[in-house]
C-alpha positions in Angstrom: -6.3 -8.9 1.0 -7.5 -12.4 1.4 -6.8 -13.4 -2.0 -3.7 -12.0 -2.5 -2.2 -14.2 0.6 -4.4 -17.3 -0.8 -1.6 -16.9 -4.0 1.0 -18.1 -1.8 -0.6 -20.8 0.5 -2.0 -19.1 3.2 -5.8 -19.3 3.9 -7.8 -16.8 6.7 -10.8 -17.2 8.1 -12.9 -13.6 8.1 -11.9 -13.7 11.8 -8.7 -14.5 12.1 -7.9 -12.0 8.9 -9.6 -9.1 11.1 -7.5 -10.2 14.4 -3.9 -10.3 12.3 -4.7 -7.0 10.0 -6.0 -5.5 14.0 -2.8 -7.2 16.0 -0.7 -5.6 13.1 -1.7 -1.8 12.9 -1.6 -1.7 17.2 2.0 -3.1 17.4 3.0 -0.7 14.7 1.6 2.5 16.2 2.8 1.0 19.4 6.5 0.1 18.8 7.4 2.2 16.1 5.3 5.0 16.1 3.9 4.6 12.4 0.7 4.3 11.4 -0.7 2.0 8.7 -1.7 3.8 4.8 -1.6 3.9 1.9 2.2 3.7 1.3 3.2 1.9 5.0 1.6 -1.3 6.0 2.4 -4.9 5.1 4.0 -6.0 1.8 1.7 -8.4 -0.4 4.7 -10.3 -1.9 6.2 -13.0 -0.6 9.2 -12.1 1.7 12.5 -13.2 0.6 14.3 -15.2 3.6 13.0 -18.5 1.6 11.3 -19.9 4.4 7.3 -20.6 4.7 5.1 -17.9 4.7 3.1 -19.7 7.6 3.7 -22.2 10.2 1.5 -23.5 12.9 2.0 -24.7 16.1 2.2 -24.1 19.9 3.8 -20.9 18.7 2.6 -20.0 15.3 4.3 -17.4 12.6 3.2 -15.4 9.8 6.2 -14.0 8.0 5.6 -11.0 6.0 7.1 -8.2 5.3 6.6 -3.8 5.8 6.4 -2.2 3.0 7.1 1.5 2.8 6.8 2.9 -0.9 7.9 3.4 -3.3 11.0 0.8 -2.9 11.5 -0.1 0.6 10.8 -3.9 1.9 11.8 -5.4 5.4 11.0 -8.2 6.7 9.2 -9.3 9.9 7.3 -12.5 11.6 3.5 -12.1 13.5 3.7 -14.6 16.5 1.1 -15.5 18.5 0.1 -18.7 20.6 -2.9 -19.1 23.4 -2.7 -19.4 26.8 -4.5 -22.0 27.2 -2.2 -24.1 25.1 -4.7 -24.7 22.2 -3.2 -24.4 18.4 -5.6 -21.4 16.7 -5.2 -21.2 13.2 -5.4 -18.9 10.6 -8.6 -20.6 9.2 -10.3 -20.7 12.9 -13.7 -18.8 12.4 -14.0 -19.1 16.9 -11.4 -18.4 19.1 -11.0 -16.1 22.1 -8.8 -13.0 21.4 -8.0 -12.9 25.1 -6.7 -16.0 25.0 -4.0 -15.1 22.2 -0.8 -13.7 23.4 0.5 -12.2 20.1 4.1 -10.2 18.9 6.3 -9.0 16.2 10.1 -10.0 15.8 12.3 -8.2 13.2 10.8 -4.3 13.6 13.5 -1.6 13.1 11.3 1.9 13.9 14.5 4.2 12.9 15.2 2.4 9.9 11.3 2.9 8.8 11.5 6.8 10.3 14.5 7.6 7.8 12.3 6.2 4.7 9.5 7.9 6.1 11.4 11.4 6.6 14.1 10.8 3.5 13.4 12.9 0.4 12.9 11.1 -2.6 15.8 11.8 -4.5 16.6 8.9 -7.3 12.4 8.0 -7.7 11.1 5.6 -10.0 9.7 7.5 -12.3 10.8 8.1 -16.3 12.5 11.3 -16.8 10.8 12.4 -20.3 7.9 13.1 -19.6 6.4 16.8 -21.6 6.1 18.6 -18.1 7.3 19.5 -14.9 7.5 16.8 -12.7 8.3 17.6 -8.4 8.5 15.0 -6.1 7.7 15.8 -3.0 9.3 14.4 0.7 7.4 11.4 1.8 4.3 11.7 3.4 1.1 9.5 5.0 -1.3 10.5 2.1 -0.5 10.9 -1.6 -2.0 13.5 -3.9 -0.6 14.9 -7.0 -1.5 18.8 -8.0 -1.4 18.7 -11.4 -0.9 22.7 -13.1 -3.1 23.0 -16.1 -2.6 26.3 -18.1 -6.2 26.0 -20.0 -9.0 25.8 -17.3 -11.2 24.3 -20.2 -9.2 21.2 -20.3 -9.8 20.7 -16.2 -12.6 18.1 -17.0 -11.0 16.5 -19.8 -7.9 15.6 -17.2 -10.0 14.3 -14.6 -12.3 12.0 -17.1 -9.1 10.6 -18.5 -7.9 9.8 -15.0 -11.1 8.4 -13.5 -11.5 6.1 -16.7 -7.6 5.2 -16.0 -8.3 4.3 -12.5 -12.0 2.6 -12.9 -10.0 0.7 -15.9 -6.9 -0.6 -14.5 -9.6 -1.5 -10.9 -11.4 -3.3 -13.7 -8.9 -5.2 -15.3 -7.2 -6.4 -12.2 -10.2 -7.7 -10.7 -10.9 -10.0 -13.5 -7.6 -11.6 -12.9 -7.9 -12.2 -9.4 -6.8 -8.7 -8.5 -3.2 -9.5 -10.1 -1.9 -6.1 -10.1 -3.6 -4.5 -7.1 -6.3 -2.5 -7.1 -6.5 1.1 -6.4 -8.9 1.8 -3.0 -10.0 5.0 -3.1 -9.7 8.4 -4.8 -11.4 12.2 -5.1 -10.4 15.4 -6.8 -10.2 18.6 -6.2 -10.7 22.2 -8.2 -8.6 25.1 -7.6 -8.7 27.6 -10.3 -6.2 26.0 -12.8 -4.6 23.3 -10.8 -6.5 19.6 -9.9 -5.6 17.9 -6.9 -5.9 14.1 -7.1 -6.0 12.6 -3.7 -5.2 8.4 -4.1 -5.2 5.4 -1.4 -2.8 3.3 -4.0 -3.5 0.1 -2.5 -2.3 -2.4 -3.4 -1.7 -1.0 -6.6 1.2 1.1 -5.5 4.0 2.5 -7.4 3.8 1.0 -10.8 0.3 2.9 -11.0 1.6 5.7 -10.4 3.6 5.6 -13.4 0.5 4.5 -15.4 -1.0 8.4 -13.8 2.0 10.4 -15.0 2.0 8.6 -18.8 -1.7 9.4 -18.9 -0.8 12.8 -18.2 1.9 12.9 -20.9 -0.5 11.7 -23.2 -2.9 14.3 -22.6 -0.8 17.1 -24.0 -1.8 19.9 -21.7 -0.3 19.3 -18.7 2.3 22.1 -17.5 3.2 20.9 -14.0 2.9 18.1 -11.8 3.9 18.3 -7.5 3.8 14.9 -6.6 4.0 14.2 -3.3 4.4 10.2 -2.2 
């Protein structure tokens, strides 16, 4: 997460990174109801009011963005300032927490509720693909049940995937983590279908389409429930 904010200017201490991603996730649950994963937490793109991403000061600002997949951005400043009239930054490695007096500006909890609730109607994904695809209403975790006819070919799907994911993890780290990474994965067997259960990261939708073209590819896909 660290690098991805150095890209635009701003630089964290391990502190100070812990205290915002912390501050961030309790306002959330507490003023909007929502909690932080895989698909709603805090955009890693620059937001687009033009202004600087950081300023410091008596009062100091963060300005960032929530980001609720697959599309929606909105954008939002972290406040915070001490007390005791001292100027913490984001690079401080020692300051007192109960010194900070810290806030959002900008949340809109019903506008985030109808992305949350909305089904995905128009999604982003192409529309030839050899198989069923069904997208699901959005949800807090993402798994896609993928229908395979032949049970023989089971493994085969999940080796392809697993090399897809370790591949594209792979790949992005060596530039800096570019694209995102993905954070975390597992499968699951039921008879003929495989469940893929995916933190996206910060890899988010764009890897998803790079899952449903591997599928394609593979041939022996029948179905595939997506639900984001």
């Amino acid at each position: 997460m660290r690098n991805v904010w150095n890209d635009y200017g701003v630089f964290f201490s391990e502190k100070f990174c812990t205290f915002f991603a912390d501050k961030v996730d309790e306002i959330m649950k507490r003023e909007t109801g929502l909690i932080a994963s895989t698909k709603i937490g805090l955009s890693m793109f620059k937001p687009t009011h033009g202004l600087p991403m950081y300023e410091k000061g008596e009062i100091s600002v963060i300005r960032t963005a929530i980001s609720i997949l697959p599309e929606f951005i909105d954008n939002i400043n972290f406040y915070w300032k001490a007390k005791s009239g001292k100027i913490i930054s984001t690079t401080d490695e020692t300051f007192d927490e109960d010194d900070l007096e810290y806030w959002i500006e900008g949340l809109k909890p019903a506008l985030y509720w109808e992305q949350v609730s909305s089904t995905v109607q128009n999604h982003p994904f192409q529309k030839d693909l050899p198989f069923r695809l069904i997208v699901q209403n959005f949800g807090v975790l993402m798994n896609l049940n993928i229908d395979i006819s032949d049970t023989n070919e089971v493994p085969l799907v999940k080796e392809r995937l697993q090399n897809l994911i370790e591949n594209f993890n792979r790949r992005s780290e060596e530039k800096n983590r570019k694209n995102g990474v993905v954070h975390n994965y597992s499968f699951q067997e039921c008879n003929h279908t495989v469940t893929l259960n995916i933190d996206l990261g910060s890899a988010g939708i764009p890897f998803v389409k790079k899952i449903l073209k591997n599928l394609a590819d593979n041939g022996k896909v029948d179905q595939v429930m997506l639900d984001l």
